[in-house]
C-alpha positions, 0 to 999 in steps of 0.5 A, spaced: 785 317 391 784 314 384 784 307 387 778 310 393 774 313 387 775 306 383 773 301 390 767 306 390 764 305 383 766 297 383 761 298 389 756 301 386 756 297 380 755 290 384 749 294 388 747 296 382 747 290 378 742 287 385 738 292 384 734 288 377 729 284 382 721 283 378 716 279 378 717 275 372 711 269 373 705 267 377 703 261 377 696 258 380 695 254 386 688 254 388 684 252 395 682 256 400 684 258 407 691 260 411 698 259 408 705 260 412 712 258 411 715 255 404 721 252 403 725 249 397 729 243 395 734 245 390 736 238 389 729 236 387 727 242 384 721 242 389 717 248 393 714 246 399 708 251 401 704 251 407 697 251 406 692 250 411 690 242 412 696 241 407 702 242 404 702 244 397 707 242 393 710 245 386 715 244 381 720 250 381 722 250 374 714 250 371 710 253 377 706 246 376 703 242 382 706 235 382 701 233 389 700 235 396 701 232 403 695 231 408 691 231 412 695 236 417 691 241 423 693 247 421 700 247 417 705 252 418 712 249 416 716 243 413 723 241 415 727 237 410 732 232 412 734 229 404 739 223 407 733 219 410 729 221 406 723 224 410 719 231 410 717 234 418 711 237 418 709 243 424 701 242 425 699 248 430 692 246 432 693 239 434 700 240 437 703 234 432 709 234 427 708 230 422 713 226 418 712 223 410 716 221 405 720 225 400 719 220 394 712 219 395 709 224 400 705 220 403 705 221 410 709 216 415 708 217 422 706 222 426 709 226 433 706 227 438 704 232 443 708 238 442 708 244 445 702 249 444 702 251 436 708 249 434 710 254 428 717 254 425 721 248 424 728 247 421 733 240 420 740 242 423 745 237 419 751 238 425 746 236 429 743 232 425 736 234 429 730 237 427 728 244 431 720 245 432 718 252 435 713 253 439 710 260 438 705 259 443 705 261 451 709 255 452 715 258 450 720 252 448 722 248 442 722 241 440 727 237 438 726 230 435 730 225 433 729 224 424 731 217 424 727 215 431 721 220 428 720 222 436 721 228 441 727 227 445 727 233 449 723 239 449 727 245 451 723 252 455 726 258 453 723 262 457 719 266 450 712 267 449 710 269 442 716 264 438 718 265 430 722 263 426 729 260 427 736 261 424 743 257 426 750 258 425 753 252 424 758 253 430 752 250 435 747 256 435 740 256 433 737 263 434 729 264 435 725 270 434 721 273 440 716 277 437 712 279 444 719 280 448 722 284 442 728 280 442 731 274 440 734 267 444 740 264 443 740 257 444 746 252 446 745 246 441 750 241 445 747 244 452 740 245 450 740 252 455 739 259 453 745 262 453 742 269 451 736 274 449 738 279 446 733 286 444 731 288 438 728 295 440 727 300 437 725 295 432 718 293 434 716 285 434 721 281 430 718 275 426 723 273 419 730 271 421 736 270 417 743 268 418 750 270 415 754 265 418 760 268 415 760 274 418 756 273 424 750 277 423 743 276 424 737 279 421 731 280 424 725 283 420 721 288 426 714 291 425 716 298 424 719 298 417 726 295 420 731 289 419 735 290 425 742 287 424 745 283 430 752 281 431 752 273 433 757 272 438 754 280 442 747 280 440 750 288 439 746 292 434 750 294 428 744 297 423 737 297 421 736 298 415 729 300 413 724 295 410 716 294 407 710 294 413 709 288 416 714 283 414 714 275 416 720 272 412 726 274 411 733 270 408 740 271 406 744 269 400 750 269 402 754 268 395 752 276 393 750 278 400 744 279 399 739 279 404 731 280 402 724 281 406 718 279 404 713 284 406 704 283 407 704 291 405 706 287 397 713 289 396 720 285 397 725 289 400 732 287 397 739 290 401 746 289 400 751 287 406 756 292 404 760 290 409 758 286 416 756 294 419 754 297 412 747 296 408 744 299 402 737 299 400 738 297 393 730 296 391 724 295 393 720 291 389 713 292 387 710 283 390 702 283 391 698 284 397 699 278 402 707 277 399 709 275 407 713 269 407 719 267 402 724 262 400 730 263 395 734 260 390 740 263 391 744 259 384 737 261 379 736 268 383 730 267 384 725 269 390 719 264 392 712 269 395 706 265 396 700 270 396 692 270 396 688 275 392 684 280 396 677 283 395 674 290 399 676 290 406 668 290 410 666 296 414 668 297 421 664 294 426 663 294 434 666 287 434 671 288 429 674 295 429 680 292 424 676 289 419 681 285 413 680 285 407 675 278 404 680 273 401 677 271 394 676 264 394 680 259 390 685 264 389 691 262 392 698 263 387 706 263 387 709 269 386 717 268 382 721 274 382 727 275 379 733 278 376 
């Protein structure tokens, strides 16, 4: 009993020591339009954001903007692949990749076409190719070769509205269908779907995140749920409940920490107690709009690019849902921290 009563409070103490997490800084960007995924290079100290026409790029220690990568139609997301130094970038209105180089950031070459809106994309280095998910009706993914800088096969998935993408370094990429509510297993030696697993009863299913160790995925749903997946069955073994209208998702495997970022303005942190086991340490207070997210495990850090928002206009016959006027020229990054 004593020795049951001493793991309890070790447990306790490890959650309790998670669950610190703040706004600590937020640095202005500015520029006008949409914004997606963001990605950090911790080795260069750098974040990579998507932002429209462009990719802006940060100094992650100071906030400052140290340049930008463009023109792009559309961006969503940036792929880094540090050993050729190159960057790919995923262009979703004019079906392109766009390739640049990691020193200078001017734009190398660019891809072309891929599937419909290419949206997701991320390096594998066991396979040493780049991954880009078409999130539109075309349901497949492009794959290219980074030294060749071309497309060398495209893979149909049988998917229809794709999102984000994790692998588990044993030949596995998983993608987020958020129409179907599931999420496709791709062979990466084979190029075949080798499985699509159901996220029901959670609702859509966009950020994703992989514990490779433990063979689990984490899937940020619409319905206030990350539903938790076992890798190797695509068994649900838990769903945790999390903020409204998540985007991102991410996993830092040296605390077991596993974060969503919500557009309702908060940062859901929870606590792998064990593969089957999770606990809601903190919802963090963000900003409206705080819906994609990258971390820096070593420095504790949580990246959320954002906008500021005005009075939502009233309804109308054409659009029963109005959102919220974004203010011009506010857009900005905001740093949690513990």
């Amino acid at each position: 009993m004593r020795q049951l009563i001493r793991s309890l409070l070790l447990i306790a103490c490890a959650v309790s020591a998670r669950a610190d997490y703040k706004v600590t800084a937020s640095h202005a960007i500015g520029g006008d339009g949409t914004y997606d995924y963001v990605r950090f290079d911790a080795t260069a100290h750098r974040l990579y954001i998507a932002h429209d026409k462009r990719i802006d790029v940060l100094d992650s220690e100071t906030g400052k903007k140290i340049g930008e990568i463009g023109p792009t139609n559309r961006a969503h997301g940036v792929a880094l692949v540090p050993n050729l130094n190159r960057g790919f970038i995923s262009s979703g209105n004019d079906r392109s990749v766009v390739v640049f180089d990691l020193k200078t950031l001017k734009i190398l070459s660019v891809i072309k076409p891929t599937g419909v809106k290419p949206d997701a994309i991320e390096y594998d280095p066991d396979t040493n190719l780049v991954y880009c998910v078409n999130g539109g009706s075309t349901g497949d993914v492009s794959i290219i070769d980074p030294e060749k800088a071309a497309i060398v096969r495209t893979v149909s998935i049988g998917g229809t509205k794709l999102e984000a993408m994790g692998f588990d370094g044993r030949g596995h990429a998983f993608i987020n269908d958020e129409e179907q509510v599931a999420v496709h297993v791709l062979d990466l030696h084979t190029l075949t779907v080798t499985a699509t697993w159901s996220l029901k009863p959670g609702e859509g299913g966009t950020g994703l995140a992989v514990d490779r160790e433990h063979h689990r995925i984490f899937s940020a749903c619409s319905n206030n749920k990350l539903v938790v997946l076992d890798s190797d069955t695509g068994k649900v073994v838990a769903m945790p409940a999390i903020g409204a209208d998540p985007d991102g998702a991410a996993f830092d495997g040296t605390t077991g920490t596993i974060f969503t970022s919500n557009t309702d303005g908060t940062l859901t942190v929870i606590h792998e107690d064990t593969p089957d086991k999770y606990t809601v340490v903190q919802n963090v207070t963000t900003e409206p709009g705080c819906r994609t997210i990258a971390i820096d495990a070593e420095g504790g850090r949580v990246f959320l690019p954002t906008v500021k928002f005005g009075a939502t206009p009233a309804p109308t016959k054409d659009v029963p849902e109005p959102r919220p006027v974004v203010l011009p020229g506010t857009f900005h990054l905001v740093v949690v921290s513990r």
